[in-house]
N, C-alpha and C positions, 0 to 999 in steps of 0.2 A: 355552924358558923357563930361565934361569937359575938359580942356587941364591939368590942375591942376591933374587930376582924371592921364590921360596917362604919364602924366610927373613921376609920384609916383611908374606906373608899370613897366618903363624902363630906368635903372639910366641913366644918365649923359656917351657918351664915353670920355675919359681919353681925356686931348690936347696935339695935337698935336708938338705942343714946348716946350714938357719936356724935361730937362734936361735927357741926357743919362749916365746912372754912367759908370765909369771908365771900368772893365769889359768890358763893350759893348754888355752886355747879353739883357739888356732887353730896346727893341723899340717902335715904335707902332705899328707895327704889331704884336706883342709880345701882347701888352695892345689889339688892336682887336679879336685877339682869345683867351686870357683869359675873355673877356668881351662874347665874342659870346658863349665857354663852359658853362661858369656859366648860360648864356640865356637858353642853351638847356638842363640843369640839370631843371634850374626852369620851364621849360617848360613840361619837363616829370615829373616832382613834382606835377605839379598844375595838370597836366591831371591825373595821379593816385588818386589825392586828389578827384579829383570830380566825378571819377568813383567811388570811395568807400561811397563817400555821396550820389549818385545817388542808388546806391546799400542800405546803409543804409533805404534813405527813402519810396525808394518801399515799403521794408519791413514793415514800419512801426514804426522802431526804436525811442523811446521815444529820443526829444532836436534835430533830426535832420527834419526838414521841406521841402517841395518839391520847397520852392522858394529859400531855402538853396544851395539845389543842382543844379537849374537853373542856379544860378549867378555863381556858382563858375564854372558849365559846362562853360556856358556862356566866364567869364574870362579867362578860360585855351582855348577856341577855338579862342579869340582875339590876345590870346600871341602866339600861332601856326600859324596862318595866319600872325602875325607881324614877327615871325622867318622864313616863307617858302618869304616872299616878299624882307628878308635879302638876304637871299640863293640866290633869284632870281636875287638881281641886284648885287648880291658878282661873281656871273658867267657870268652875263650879260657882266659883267664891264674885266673880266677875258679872256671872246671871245673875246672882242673888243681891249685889248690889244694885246694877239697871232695873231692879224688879220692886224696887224699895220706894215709895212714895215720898213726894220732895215735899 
């Protein structure tokens, strides 16, 4: 897999020196967990997706193929292990703070 290929499956996060509008509503942390929800919708998307094509092609189902459901098992287990590795250093990074002398 290319980087071209991993770049297409996880957009861009928002920069950091945007402009914050007047309000004061929306940051970047704001922008980190609208970006990290939308990850773990598409994450449970792609894994229901490839469970119902794995299911499909047991069966048999004419147009859906078993290397069909490979890739796409395959793709939803890459995007799961790239969200638990998020997780990991979002908490990691989170001890390491509370552990830090005020």
């Amino acid at each position: 897999m290319t980087i071209n290929v991993i770049n297409q499956l996880v957009p861009p996060l928002p920069s950091a020196t945007r402009a914050v509008p007047d309000n004061g509503q929306v940051g970047t942390w704001e922008d980190f967990s609208i970006v990290l929800a939308r990850q773990i919708k598409e994450t449970d998307r792609m894994q229901k997706e490839s469970g119902e094509l794995t299911k499909r092609a047991m069966l048999g189902n004419a147009g859906v193929s078993l290397h069909e459901a490979q890739i796409a098992t395959a793709e939803a287990d890459l995007h799961l292990k790239l969200l638990l590795q998020v997780r990991n250093k979002a908490l990691e990074s989170y001890k390491e703070i509370m552990s830090m002398p005020v």
